[in-house]
KOLGU-4560 file (N, C-alpha, C; in nm, 3 decimals, padded with zeros to 5 digits):
<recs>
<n_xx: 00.853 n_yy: -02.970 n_zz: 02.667 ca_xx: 00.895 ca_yy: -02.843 ca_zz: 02.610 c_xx: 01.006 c_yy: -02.870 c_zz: 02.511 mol: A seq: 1 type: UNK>
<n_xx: 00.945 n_yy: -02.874 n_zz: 02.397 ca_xx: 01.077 ca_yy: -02.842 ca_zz: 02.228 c_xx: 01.133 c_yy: -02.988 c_zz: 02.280 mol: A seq: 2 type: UNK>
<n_xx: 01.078 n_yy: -03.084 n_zz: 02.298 ca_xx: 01.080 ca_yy: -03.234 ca_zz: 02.296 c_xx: 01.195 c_yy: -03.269 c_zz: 02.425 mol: A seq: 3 type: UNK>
<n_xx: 01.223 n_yy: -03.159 n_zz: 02.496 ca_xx: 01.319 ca_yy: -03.225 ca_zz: 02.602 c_xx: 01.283 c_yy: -03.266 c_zz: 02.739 mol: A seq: 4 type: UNK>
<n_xx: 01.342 n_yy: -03.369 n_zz: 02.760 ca_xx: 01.245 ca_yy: -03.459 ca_zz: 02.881 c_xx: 01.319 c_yy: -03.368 c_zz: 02.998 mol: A seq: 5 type: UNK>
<n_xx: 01.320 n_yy: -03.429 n_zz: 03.128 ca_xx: 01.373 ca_yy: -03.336 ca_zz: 03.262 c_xx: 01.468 c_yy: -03.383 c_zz: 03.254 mol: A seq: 6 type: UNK>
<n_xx: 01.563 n_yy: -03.521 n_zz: 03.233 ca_xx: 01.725 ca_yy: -03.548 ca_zz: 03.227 c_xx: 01.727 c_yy: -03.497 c_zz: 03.191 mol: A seq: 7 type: UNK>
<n_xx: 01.710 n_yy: -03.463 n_zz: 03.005 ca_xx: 01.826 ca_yy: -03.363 ca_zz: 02.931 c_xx: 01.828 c_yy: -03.239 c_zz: 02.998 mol: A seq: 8 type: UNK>
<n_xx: 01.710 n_yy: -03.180 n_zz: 03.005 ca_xx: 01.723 ca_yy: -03.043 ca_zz: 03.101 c_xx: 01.829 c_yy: -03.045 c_zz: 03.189 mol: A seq: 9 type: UNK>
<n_xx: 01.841 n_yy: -03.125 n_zz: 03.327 ca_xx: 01.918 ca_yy: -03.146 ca_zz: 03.425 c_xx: 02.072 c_yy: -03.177 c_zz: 03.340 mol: A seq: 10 type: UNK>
<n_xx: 02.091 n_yy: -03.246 n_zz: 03.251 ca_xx: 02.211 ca_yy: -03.257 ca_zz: 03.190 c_xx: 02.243 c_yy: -03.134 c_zz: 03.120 mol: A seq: 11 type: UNK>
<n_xx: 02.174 n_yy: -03.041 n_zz: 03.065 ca_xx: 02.219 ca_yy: -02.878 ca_zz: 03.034 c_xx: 02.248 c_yy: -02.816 c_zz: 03.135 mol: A seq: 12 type: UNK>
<n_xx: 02.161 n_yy: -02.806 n_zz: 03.226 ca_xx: 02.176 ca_yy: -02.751 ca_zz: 03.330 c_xx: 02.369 c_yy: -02.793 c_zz: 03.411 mol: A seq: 13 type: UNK>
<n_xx: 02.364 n_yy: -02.898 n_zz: 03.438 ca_xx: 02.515 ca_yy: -02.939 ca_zz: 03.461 c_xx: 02.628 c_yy: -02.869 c_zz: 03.399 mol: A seq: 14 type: UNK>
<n_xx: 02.600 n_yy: -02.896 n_zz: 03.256 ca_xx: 02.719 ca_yy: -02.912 ca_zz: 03.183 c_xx: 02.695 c_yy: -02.686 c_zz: 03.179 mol: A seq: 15 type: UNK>
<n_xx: 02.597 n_yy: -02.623 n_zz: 03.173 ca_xx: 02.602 ca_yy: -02.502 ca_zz: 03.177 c_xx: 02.685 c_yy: -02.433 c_zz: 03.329 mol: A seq: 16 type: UNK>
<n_xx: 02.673 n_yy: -02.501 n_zz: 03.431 ca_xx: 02.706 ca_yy: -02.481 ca_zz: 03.576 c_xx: 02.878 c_yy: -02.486 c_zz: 03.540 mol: A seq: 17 type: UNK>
<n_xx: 02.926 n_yy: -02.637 n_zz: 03.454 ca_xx: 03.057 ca_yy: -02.611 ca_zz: 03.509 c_xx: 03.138 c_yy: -02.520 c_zz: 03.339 mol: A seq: 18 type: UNK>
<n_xx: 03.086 n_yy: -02.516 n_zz: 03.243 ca_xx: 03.110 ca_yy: -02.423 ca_zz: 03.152 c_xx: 03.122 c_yy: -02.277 c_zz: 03.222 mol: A seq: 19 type: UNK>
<n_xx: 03.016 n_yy: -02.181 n_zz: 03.245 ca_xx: 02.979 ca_yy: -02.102 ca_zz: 03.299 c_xx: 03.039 c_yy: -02.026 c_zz: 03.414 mol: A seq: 20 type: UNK>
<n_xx: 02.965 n_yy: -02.136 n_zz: 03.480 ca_xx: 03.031 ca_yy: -02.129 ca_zz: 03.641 c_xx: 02.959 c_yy: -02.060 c_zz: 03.725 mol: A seq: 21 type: UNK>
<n_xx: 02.931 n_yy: -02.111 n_zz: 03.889 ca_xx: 02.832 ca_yy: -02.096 ca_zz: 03.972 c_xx: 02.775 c_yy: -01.936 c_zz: 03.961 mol: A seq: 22 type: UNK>
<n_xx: 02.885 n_yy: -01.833 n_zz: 03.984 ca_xx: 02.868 ca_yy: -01.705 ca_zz: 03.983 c_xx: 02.798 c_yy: -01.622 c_zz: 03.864 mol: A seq: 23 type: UNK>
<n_xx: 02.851 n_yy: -01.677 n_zz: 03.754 ca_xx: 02.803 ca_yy: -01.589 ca_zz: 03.648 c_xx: 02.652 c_yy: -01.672 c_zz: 03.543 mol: A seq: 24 type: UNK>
<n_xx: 02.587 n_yy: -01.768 n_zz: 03.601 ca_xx: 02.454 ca_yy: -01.848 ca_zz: 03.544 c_xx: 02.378 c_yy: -01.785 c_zz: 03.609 mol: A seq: 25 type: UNK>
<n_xx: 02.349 n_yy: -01.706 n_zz: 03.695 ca_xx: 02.237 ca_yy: -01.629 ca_zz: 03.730 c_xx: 02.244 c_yy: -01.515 c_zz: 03.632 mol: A seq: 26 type: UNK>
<n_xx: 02.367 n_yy: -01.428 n_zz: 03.613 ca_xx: 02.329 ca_yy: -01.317 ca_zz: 03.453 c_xx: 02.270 c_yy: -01.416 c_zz: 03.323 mol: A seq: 27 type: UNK>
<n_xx: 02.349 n_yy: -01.529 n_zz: 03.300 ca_xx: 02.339 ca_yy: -01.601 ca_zz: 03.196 c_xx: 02.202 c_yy: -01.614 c_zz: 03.141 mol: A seq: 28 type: UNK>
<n_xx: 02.127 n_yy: -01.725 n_zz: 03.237 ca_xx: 01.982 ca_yy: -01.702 ca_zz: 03.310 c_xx: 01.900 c_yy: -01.556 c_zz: 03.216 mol: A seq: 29 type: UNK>
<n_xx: 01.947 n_yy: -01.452 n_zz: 03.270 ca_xx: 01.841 ca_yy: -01.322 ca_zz: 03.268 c_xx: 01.847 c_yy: -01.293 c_zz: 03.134 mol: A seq: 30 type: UNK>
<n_xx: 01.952 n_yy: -01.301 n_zz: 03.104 ca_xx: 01.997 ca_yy: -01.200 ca_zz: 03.000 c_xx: 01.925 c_yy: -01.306 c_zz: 02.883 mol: A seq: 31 type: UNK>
<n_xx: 01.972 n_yy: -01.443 n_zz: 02.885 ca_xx: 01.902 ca_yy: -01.530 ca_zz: 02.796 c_xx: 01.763 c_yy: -01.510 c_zz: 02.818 mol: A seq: 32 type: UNK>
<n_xx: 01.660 n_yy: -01.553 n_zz: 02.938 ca_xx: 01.575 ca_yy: -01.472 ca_zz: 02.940 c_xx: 01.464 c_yy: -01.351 c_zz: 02.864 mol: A seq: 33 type: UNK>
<n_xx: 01.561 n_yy: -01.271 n_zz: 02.849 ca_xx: 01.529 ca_yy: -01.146 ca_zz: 02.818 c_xx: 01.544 c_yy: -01.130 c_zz: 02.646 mol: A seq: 34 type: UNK>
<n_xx: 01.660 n_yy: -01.205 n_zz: 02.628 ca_xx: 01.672 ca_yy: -01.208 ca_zz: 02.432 c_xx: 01.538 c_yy: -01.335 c_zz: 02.412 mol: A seq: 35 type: UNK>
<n_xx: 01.485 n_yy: -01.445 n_zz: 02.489 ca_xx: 01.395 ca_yy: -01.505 ca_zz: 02.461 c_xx: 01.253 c_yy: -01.366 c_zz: 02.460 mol: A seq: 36 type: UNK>
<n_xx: 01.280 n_yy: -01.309 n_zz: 02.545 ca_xx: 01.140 ca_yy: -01.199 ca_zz: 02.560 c_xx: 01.126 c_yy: -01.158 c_zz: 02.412 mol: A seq: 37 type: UNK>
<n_xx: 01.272 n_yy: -01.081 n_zz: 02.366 ca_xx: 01.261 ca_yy: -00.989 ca_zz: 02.315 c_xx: 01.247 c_yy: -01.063 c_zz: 02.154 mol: A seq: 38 type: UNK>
<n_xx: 01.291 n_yy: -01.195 n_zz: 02.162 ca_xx: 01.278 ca_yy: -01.268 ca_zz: 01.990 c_xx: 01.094 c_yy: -01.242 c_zz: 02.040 mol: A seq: 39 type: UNK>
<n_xx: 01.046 n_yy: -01.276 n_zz: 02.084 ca_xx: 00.913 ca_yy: -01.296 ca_zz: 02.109 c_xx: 00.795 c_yy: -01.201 c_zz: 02.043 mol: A seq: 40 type: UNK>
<n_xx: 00.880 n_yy: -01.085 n_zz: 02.152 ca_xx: 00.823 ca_yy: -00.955 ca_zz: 02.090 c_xx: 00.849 c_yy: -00.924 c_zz: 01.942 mol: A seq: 41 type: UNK>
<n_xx: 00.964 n_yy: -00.951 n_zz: 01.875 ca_xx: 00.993 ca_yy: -00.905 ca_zz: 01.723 c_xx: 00.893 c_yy: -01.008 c_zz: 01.645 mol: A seq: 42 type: UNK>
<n_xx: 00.859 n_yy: -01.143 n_zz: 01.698 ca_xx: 00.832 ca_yy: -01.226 ca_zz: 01.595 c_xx: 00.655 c_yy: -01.190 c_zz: 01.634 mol: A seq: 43 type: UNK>
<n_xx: 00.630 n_yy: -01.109 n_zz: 01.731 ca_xx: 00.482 ca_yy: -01.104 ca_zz: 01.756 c_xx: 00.423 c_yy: -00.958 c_zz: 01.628 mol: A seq: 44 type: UNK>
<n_xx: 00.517 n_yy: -00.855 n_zz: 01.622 ca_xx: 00.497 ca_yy: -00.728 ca_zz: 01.577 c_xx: 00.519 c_yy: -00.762 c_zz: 01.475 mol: A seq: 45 type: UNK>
<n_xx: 00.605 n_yy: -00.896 n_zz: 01.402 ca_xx: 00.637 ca_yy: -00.902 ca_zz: 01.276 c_xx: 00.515 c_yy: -01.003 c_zz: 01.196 mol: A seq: 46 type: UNK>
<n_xx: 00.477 n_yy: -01.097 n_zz: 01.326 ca_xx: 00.319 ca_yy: -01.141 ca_zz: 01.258 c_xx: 00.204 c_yy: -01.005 c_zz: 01.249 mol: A seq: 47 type: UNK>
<n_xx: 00.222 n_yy: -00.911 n_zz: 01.340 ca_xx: 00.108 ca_yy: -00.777 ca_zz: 01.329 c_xx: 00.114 c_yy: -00.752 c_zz: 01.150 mol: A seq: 48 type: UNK>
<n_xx: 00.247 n_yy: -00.733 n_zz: 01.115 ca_xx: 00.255 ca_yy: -00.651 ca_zz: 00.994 c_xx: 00.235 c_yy: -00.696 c_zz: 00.878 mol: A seq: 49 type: UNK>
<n_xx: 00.278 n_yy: -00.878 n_zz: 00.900 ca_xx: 00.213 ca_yy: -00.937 ca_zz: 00.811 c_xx: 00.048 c_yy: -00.929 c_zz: 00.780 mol: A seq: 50 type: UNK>
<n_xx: -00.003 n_yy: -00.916 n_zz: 00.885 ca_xx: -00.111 ca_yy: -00.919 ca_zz: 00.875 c_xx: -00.225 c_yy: -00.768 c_zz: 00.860 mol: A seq: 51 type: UNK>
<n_xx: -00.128 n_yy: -00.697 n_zz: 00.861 ca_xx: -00.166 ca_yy: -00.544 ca_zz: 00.848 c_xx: -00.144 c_yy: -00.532 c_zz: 00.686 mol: A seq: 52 type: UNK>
<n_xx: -00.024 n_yy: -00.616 n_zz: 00.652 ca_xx: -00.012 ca_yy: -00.567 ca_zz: 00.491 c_xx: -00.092 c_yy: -00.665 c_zz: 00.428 mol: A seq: 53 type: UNK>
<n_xx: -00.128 n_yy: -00.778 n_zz: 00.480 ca_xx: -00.239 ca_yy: -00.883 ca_zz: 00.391 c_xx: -00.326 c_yy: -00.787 c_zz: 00.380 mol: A seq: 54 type: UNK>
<n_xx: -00.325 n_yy: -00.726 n_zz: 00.489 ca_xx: -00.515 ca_yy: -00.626 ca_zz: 00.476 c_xx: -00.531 c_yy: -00.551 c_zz: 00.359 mol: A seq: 55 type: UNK>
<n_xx: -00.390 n_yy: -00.437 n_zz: 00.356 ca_xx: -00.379 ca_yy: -00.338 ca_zz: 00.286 c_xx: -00.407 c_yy: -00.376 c_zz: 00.138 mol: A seq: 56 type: UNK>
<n_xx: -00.295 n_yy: -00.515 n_zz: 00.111 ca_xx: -00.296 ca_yy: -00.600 ca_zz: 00.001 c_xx: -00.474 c_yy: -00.625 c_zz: -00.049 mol: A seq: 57 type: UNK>
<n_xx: -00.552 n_yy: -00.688 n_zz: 00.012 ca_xx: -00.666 ca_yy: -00.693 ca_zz: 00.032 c_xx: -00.763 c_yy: -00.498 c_zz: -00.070 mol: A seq: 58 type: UNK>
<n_xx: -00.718 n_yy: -00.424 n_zz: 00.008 ca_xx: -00.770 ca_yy: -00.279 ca_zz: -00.024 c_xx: -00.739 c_yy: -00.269 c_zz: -00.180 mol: A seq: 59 type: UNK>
<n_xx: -00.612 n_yy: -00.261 n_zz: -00.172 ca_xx: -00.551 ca_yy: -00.217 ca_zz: -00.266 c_xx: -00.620 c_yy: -00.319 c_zz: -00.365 mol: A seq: 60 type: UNK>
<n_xx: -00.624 n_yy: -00.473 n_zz: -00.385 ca_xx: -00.687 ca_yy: -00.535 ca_zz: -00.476 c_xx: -00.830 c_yy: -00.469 c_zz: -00.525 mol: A seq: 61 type: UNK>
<n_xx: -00.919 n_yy: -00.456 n_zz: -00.412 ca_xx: -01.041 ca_yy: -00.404 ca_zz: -00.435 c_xx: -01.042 c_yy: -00.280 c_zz: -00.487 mol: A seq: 62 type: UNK>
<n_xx: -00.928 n_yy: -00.187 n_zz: -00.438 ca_xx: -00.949 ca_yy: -00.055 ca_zz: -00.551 c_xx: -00.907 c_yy: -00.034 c_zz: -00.633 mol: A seq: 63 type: UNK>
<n_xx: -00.830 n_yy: -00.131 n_zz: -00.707 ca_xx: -00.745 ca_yy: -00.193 ca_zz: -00.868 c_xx: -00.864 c_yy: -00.248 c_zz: -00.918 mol: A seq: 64 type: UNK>
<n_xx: -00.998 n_yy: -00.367 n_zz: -00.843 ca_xx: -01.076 ca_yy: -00.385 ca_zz: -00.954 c_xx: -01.151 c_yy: -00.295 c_zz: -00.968 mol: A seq: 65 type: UNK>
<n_xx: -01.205 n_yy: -00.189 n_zz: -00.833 ca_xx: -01.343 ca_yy: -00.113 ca_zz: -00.864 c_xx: -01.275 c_yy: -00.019 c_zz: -01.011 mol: A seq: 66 type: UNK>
<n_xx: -01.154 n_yy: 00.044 n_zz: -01.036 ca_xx: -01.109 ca_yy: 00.174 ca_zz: -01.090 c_xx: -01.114 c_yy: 00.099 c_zz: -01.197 mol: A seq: 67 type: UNK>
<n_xx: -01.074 n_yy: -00.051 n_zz: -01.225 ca_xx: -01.053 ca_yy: -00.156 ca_zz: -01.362 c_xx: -01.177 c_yy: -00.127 c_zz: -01.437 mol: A seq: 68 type: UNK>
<n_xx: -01.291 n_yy: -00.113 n_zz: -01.343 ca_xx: -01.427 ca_yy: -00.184 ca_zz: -01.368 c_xx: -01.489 c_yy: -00.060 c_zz: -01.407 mol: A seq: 69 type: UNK>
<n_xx: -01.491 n_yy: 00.099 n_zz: -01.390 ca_xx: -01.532 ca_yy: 00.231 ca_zz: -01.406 c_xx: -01.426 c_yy: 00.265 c_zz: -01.547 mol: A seq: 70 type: UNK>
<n_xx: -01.311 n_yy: 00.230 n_zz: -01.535 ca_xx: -01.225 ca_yy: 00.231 ca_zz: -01.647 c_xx: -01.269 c_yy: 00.201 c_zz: -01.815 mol: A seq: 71 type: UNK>
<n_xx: -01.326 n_yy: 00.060 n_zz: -01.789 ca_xx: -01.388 ca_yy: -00.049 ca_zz: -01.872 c_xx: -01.488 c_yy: -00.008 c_zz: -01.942 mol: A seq: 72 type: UNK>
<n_xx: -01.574 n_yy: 00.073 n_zz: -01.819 ca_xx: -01.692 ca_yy: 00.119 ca_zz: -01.865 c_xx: -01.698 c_yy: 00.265 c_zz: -01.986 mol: A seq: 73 type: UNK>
<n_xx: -01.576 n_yy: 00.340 n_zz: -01.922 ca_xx: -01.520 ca_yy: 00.464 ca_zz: -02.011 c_xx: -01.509 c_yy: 00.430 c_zz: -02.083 mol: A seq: 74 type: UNK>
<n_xx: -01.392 n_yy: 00.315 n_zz: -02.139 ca_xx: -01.360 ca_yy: 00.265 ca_zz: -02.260 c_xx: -01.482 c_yy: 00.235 c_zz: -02.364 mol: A seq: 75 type: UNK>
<n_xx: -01.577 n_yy: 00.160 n_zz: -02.298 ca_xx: -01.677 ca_yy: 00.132 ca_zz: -02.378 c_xx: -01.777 c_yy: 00.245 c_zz: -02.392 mol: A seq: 76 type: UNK>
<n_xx: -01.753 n_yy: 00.329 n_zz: -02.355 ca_xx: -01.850 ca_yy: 00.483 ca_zz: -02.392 c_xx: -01.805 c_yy: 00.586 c_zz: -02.485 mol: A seq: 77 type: UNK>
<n_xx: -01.658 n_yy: 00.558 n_zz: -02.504 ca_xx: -01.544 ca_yy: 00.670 ca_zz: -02.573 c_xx: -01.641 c_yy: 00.651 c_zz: -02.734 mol: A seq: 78 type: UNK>
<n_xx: -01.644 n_yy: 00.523 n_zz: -02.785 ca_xx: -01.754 ca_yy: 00.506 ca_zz: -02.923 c_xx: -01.817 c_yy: 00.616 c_zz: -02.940 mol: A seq: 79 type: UNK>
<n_xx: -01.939 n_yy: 00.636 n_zz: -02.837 ca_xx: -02.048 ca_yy: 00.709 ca_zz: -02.837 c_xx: -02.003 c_yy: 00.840 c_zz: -02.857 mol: A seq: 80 type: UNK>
<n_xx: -01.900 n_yy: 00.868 n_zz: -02.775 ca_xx: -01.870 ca_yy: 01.058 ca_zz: -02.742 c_xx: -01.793 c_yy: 01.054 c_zz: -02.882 mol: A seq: 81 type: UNK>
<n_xx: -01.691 n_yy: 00.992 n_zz: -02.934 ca_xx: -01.664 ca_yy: 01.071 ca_zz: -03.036 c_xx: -01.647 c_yy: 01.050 c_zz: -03.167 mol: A seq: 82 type: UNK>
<n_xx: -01.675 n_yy: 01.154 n_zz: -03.246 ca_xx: -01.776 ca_yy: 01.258 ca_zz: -03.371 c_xx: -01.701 c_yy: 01.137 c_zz: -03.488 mol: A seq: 83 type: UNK>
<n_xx: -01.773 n_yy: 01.099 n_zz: -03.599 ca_xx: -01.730 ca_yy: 00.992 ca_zz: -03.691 c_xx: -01.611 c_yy: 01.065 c_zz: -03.761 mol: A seq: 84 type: UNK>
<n_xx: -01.514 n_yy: 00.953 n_zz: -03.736 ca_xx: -01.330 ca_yy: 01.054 ca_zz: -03.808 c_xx: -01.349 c_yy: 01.065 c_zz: -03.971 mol: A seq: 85 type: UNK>
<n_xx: -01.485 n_yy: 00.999 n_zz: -04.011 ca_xx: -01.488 ca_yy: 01.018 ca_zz: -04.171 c_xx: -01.545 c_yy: 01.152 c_zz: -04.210 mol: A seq: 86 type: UNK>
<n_xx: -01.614 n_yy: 01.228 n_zz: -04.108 ca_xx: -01.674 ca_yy: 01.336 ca_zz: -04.163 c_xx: -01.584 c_yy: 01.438 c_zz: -04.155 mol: A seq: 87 type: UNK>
<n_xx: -01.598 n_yy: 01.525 n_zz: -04.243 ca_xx: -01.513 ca_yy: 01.643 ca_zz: -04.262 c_xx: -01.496 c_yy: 01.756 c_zz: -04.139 mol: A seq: 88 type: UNK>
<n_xx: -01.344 n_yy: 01.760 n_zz: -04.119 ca_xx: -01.393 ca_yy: 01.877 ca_zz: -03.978 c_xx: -01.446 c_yy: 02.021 c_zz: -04.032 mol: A seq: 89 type: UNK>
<n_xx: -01.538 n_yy: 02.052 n_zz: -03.904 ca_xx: -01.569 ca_yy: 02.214 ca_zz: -03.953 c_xx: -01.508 c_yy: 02.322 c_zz: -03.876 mol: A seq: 90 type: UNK>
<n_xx: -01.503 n_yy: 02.407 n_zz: -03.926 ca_xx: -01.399 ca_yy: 02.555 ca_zz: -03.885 c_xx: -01.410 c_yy: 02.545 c_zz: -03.740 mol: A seq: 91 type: UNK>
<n_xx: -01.481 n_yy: 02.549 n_zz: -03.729 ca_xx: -01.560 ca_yy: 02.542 ca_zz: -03.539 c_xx: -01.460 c_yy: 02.437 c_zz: -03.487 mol: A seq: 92 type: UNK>
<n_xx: -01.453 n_yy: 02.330 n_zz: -03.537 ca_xx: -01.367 ca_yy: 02.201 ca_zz: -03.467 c_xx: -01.225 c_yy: 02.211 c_zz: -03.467 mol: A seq: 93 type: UNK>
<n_xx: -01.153 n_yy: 02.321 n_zz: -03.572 ca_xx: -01.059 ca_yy: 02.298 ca_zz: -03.615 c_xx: -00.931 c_yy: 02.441 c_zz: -03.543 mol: A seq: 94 type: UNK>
<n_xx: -01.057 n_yy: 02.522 n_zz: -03.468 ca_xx: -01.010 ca_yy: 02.613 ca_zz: -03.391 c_xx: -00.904 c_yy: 02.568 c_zz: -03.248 mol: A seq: 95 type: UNK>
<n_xx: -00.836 n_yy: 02.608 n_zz: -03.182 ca_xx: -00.761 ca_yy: 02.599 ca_zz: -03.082 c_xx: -00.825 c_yy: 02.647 c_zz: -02.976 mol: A seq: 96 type: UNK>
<n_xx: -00.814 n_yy: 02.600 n_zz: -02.844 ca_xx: -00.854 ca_yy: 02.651 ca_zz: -02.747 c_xx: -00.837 c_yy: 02.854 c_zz: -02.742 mol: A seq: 97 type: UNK>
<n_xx: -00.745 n_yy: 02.899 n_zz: -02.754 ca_xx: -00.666 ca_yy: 03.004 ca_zz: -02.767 c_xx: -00.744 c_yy: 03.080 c_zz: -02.835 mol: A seq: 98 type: UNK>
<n_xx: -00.755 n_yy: 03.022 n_zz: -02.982 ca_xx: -00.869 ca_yy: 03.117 ca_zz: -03.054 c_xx: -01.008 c_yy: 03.115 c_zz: -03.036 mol: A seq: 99 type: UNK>
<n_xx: -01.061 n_yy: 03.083 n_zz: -02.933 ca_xx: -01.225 ca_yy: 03.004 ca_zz: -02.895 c_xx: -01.235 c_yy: 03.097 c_zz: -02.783 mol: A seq: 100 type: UNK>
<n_xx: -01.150 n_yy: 03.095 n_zz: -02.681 ca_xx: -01.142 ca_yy: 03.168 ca_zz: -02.583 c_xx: -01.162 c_yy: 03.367 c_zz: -02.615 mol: A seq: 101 type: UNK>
<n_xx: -01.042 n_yy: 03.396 n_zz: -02.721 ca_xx: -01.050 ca_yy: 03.535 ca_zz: -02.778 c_xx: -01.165 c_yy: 03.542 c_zz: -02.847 mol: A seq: 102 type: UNK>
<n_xx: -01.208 n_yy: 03.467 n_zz: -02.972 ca_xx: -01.367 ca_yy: 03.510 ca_zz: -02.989 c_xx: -01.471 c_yy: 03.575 c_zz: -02.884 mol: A seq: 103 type: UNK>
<n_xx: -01.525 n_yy: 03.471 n_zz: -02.804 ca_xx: -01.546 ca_yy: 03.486 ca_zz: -02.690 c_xx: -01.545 c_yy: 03.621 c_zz: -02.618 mol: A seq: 104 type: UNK>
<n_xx: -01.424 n_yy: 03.683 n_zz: -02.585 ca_xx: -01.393 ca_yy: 03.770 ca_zz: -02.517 c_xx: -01.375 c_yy: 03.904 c_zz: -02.624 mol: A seq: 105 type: UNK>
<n_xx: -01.382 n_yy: 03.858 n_zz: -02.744 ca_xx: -01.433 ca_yy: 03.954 ca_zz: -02.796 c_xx: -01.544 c_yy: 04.026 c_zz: -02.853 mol: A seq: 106 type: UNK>
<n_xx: -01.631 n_yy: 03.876 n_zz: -02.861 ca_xx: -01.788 ca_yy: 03.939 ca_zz: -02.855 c_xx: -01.856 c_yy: 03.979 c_zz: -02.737 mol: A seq: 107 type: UNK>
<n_xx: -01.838 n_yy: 03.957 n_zz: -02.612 ca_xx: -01.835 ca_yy: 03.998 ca_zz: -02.511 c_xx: -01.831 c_yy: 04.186 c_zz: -02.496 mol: A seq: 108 type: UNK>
<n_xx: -01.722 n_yy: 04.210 n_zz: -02.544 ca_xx: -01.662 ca_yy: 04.353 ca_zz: -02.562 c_xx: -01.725 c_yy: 04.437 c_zz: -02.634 mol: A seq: 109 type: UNK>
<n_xx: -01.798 n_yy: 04.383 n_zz: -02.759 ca_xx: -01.879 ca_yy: 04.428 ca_zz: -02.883 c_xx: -02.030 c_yy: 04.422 c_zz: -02.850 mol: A seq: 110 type: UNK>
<n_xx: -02.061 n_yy: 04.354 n_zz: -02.741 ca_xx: -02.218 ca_yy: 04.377 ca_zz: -02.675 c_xx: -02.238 c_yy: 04.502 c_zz: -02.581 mol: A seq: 111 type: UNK>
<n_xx: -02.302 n_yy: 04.591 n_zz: -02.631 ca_xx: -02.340 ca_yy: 04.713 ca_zz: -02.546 c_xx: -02.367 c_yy: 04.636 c_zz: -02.440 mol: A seq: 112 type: UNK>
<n_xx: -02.355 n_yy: 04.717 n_zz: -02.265 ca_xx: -02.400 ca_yy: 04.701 ca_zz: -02.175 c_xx: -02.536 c_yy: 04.757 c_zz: -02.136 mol: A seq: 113 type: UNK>
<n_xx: -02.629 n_yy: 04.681 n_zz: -02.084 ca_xx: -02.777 ca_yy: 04.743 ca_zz: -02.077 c_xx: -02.757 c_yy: 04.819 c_zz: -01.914 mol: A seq: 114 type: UNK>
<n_xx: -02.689 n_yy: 04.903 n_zz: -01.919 ca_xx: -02.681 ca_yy: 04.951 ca_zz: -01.773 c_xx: -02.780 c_yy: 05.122 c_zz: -01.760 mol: A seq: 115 type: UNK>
</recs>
């Protein structure tokens, strides 16, 4: 165990007995013990998370290329959708949402109802 034979053990053990002292190496014992538990537990939950965020890392790559790759494809379609910038705009194109909308709602108003 962590390269120490049973002397050295027995020689910690000694030199902890008269440091220490008979009475108080049984808390010593637990309590060390128990911070060994508890490094255990931190370094076990802290490999979980590594390995929870490799995953995520993982996701996240795959939905950076799929959105790259649908992106790419937009880009290369934008050509097609729009109208050649050499031709002259017409009234129709040159309207605002605002005024497209009121037309609209005003021919609407100007159609008898067949009721």
């Amino acid at each position: 165990m962590f390269g120490i034979g049973m002397t050295e053990m027995l020689l910690i053990l000694a030199i902890a007995l008269i440091v220490v002292g008979p009475k108080k190496l049984p808390e010593l014992a637990k309590s060390m013990g128990r911070a060994f538990g508890e490094f255990k537990r931190a370094t076990s939950e802290l490999k979980e998370s590594f390995e929870k965020d490799t995953g995520l890392q993982d996701i996240k790559n795959n939905l950076y290329n799929s959105t790259k790759k649908e992106l790419d494809q937009v880009v290369l379609n934008i050509p097609e959708r729009v109208e050649n910038p050499l031709d002259p705009p017409t009234p129709d194109s040159m309207k605002t949402a605002g005024e497209t909308h009121l037309e609209e709602q005003t021919s609407k108003e100007k159609k008898p109802s067949h009721a």
